[in-house]
C-alpha positions in Angstrom: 62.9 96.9 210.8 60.6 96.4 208.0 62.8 99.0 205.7 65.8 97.2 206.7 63.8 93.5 205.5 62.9 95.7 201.9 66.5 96.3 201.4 67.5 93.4 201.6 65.2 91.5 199.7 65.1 94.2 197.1 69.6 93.5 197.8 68.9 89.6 197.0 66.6 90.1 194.0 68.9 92.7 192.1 71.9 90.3 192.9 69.8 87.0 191.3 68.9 89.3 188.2 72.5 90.2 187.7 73.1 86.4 187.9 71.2 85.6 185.6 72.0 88.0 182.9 76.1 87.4 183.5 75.3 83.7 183.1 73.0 83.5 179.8 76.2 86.0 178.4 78.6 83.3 179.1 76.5 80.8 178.2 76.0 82.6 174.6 79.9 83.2 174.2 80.9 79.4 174.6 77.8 78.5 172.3 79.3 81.0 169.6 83.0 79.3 170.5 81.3 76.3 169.6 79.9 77.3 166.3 83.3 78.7 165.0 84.9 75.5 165.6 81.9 72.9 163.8 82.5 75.9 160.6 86.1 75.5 161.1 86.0 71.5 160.5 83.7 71.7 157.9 86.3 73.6 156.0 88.8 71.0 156.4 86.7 68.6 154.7 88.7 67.0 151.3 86.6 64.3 149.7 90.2 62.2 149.5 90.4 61.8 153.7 89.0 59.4 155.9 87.0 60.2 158.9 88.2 59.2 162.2 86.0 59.9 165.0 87.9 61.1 168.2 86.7 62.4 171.4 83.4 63.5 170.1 84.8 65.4 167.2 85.6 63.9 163.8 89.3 64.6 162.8 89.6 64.3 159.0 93.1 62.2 158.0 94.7 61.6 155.0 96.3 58.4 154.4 99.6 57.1 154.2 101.4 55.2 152.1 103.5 52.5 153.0 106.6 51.6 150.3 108.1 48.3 150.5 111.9 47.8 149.9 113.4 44.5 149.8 117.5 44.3 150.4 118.9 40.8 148.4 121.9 40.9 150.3 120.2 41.0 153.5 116.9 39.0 152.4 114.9 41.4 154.3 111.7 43.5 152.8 111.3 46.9 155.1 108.4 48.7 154.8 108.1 52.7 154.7 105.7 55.0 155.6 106.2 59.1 155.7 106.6 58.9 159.9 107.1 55.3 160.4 109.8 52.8 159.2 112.8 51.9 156.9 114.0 51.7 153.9 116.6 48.9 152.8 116.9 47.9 149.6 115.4 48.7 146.2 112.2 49.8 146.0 109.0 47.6 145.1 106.3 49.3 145.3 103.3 50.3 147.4 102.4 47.7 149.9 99.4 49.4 151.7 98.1 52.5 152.6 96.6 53.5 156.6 95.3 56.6 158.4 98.3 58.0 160.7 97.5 60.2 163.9 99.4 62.3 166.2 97.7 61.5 169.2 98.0 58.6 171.4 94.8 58.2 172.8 90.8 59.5 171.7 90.1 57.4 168.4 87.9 54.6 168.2 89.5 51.5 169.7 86.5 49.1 168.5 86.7 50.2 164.9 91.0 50.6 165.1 94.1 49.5 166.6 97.9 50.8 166.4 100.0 49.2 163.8 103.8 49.2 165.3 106.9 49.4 163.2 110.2 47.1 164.6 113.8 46.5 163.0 115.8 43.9 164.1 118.9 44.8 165.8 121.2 44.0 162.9 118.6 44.8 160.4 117.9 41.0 159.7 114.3 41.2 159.6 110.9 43.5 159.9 108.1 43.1 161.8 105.0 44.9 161.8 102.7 44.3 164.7 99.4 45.0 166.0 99.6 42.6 169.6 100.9 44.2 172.8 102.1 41.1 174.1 104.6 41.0 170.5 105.7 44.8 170.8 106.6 44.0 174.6 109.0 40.5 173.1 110.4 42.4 170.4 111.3 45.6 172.7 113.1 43.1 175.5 114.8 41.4 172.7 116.4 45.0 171.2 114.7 44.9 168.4 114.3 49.1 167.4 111.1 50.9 167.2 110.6 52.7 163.9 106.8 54.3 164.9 106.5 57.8 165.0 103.1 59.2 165.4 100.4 56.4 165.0 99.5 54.6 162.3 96.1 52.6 162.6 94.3 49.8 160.7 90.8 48.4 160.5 90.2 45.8 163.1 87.2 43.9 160.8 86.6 44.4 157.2 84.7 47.4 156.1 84.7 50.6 154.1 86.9 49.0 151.4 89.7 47.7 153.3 91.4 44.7 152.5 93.2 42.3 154.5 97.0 42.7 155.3 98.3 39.4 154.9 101.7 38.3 157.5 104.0 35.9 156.5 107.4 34.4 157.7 111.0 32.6 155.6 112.6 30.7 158.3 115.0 30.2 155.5 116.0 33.8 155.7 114.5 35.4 158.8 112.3 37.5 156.8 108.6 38.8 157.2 106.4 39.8 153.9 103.8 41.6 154.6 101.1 41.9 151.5 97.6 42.2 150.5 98.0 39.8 147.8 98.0 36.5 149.1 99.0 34.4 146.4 102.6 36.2 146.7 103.4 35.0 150.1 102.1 31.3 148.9 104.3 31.5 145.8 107.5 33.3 147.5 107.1 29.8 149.8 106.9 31.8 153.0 104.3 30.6 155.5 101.6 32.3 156.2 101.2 34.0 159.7 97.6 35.8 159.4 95.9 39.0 159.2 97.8 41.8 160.0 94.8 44.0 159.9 92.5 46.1 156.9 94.4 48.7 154.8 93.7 50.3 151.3 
């Protein structure tokens, strides 16, 4: 009996040491996983990106830029950015630039929100938008979605951003969309408020 008790516990012991040496190897494996990955960021760093924090780990972006085309014969301005928009018209210049991501979800609502991209049916008009409740009224009404991937601006100012000014021509159906707001004022549109903060 008692031999039978010895082999047993002597059994148990050998199976917790076993345990323990199977788990501190795992346990050393993902830790070295994790180390390879932190060097691997740090070699994406460019001194020209932006950080954007998402989920837990910072993913380095490069901004884009967003070209502004205005059409005479349609008295629309369309804005284009490398994934997102159109491009009516001759070309006027850069209107902004913003971060664009691939993924829909993990960066930092409080500091960003998505910047959306519609054309009107007949290609009238172009609205960029930041409310849900706007997207939603401009999807029902067939207006066409022009955002591919996910381009983001600043909520608040910060970090050099400036304010993307929104304005509307009732005249002519047409939304400017600037940083410079004496342009709107003089172009006699009326002034709609901040789309968000861009470079």
């Amino acid at each position: 009996m008692k031999n039978t008790k010895f082999l047993f516990q002597t059994t148990f012991l050998a199976f917790l040491i076993l345990f323990s040496l199977t788990s501190c190897e795992v346990d050393n494996e993902e830790s070295l996983v994790e180390e390879e990955q932190v060097i691997d960021q740090e070699q994406l760093i460019d001194p020209n990106t932006e950080v954007i924090h998402i989920e837990n780990a910072s993913m380095r972006l490069t901004n884009q830029n967003a070209r502004r085309y205005y059409s005479g014969s349609l008295t629309v301005h369309t804005y284009k950015l490398a994934s997102s928009g159109s491009s009516i018209g001759s070309y006027e210049g850069i209107a902004f630039s913003t971060p664009v991501i691939s993924v829909s979800v993990g960066y930092d609502t409080n500091k960003y929100t998505t910047l959306y991209f519609f054309r009107h049916p007949l290609s009238q008009d172009f609205v960029m938008t930041t409310s849900a409740r706007e997207f939603w009224d401009l999807d029902r009404k067939g207006w066409r979605r022009e955002t591919f991937g996910r381009p983001l601006v600043q909520k608040r100012a910060g970090n050099g951003k400036v304010p993307l000014h929104r304005f509307y021509s009732s005249s002519n159906s047409d939304h400017l969309f600037t940083k410079n707001y004496s342009e709107g004022i003089r172009a006699g549109y009326k002034y709609e408020g901040i789309t968000g903060y861009v470079n």
